[in-house]
C-alpha positions as CSV (number, residue, x, y, z in Angstrom):
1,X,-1.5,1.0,-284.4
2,X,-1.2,-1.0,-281.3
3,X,-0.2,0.7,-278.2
4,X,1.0,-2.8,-276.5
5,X,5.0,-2.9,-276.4
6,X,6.0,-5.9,-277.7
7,X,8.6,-6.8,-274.9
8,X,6.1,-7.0,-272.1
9,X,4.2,-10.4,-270.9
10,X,0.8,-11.0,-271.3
11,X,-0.8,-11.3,-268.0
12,X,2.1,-9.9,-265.9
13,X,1.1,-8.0,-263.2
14,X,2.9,-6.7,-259.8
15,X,0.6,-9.0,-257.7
16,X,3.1,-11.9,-258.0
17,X,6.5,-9.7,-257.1
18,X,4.8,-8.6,-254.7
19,X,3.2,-11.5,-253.3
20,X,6.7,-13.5,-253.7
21,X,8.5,-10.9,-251.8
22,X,5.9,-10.7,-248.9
23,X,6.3,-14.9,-249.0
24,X,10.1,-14.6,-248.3
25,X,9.8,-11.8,-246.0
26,X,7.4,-14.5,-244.0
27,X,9.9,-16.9,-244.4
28,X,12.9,-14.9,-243.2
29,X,11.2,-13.4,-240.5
30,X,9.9,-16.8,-239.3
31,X,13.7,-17.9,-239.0
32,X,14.7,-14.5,-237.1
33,X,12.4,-15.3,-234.7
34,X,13.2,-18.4,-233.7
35,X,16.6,-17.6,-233.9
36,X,16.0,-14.7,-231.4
37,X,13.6,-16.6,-228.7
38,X,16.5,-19.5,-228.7
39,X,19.0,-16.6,-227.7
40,X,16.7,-15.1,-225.6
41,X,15.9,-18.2,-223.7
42,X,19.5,-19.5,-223.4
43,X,20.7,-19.6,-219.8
44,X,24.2,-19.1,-219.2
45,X,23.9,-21.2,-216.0
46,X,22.6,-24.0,-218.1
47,X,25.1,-23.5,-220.8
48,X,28.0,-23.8,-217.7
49,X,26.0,-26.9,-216.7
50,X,26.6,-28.6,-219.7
51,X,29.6,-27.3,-220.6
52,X,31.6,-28.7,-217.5
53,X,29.7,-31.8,-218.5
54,X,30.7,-32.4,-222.4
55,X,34.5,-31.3,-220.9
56,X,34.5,-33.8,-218.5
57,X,32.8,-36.3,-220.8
58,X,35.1,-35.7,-223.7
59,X,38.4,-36.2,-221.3
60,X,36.8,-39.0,-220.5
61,X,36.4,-40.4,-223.9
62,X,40.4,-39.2,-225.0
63,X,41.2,-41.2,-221.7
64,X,39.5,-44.1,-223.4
65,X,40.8,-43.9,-226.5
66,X,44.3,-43.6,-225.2
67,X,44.0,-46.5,-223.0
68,X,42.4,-48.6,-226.5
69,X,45.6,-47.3,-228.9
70,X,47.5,-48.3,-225.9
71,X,49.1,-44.2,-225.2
72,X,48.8,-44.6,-221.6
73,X,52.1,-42.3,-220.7
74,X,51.8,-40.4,-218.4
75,X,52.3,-36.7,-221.0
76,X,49.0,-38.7,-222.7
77,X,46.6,-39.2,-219.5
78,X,47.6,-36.4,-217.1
79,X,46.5,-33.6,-218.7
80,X,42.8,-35.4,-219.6
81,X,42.8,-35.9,-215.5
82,X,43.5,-32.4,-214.8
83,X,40.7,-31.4,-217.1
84,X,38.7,-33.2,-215.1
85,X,40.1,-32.3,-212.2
86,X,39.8,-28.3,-213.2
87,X,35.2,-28.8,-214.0
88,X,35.1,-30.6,-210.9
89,X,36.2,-28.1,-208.3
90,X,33.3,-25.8,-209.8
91,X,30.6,-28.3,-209.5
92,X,28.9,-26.7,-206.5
93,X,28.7,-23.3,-208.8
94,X,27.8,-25.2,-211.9
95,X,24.8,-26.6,-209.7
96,X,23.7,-24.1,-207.7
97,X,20.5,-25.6,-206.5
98,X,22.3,-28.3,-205.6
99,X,25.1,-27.1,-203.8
100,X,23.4,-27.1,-200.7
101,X,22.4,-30.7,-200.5
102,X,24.5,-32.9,-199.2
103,X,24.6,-36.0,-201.2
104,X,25.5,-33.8,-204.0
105,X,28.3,-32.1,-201.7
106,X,29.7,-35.8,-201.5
107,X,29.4,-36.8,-204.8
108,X,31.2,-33.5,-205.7
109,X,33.7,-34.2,-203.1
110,X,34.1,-38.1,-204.4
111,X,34.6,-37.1,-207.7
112,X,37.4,-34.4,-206.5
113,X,38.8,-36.8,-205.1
114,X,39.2,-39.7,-207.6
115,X,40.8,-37.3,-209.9
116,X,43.1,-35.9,-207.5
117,X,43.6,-39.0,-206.5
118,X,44.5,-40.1,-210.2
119,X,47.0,-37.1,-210.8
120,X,49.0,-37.9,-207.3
121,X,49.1,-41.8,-208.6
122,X,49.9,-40.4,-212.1
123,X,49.5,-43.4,-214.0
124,X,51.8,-44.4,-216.8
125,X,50.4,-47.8,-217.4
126,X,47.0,-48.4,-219.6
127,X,46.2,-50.6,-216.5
128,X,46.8,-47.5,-214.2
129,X,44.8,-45.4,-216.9
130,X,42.0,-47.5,-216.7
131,X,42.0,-47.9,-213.0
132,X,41.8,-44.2,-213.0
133,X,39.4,-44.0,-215.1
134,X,37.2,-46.5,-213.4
135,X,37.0,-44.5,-209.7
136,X,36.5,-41.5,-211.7
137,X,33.6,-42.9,-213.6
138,X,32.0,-44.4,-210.5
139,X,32.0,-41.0,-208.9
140,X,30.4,-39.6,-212.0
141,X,27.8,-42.3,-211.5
142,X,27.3,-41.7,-208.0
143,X,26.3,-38.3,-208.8
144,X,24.2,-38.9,-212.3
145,X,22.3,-41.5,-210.6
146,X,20.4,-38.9,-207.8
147,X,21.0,-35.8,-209.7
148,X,21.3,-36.3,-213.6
149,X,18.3,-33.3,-214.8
């Protein structure tokens, strides 16, 4: 009689579960680590960096957008300035090694005071928008053209 159950493969062995499972434990724990030195290496002061930046950016674009589908009230552009407005009265923090150099000071200061500038004008006009818009972005410019990292 043949001792050999019928049900099991020729040739099987544990080598391959075994091998497969050490393969997609490789494979996971490659993924976890990256995952983990990309945490670990996050800066928070970096992250506040380019977060003021995308907000500022992003109001920016809305303005844009407005002033091309022609939504240039004043409910439409005001609070997109006063975003703006908000990131740039914590440039200095945002930049701390910066913050003691005076071209960035001014820059800082210039772009404080275009938008602040733009929210005592509040402009109801798509002409007044893009006015707006224009002194703002040459005070980003001023700024990004020294200091951009």
């Amino acid at each position: 009689m043949n001792d050999v159950a019928p049900n099991a493969k020729k040739g099987s062995s544990a080598f391959g579960r075994y091998f497969f499972v050490l393969l997609l434990g490789l494979v996971i724990g490659a993924f976890g680590a990256v995952y983990a030195l990309n945490a670990l290496s996050s800066n928070p002061q970096s992250q506040f960096q380019q977060g003021s930046m995308h907000v500022m950016g992003w109001n920016m674009g809305q303005l844009k957008q407005n002033v091309a589908a022609a939504k240039c009230s004043a409910s439409d552009s005001i609070p997109r300035i006063q975003a703006i407005d908000v990131m740039a009265r914590d440039l200095e923090s945002a930049f701390p090694k910066y913050a003691d150099d005076a071209a960035f000071v001014k820059a800082a200061t210039d772009l404080r005071t275009s938008s602040n500038n733009a929210l005592m004008a509040a402009p109801q006009t798509c002409d007044g928008v893009s006015q707006a818009m224009r002194n703002i972005g040459l005070s980003c410019e001023g700024c990004h053209s020294k200091f951009k990292d």
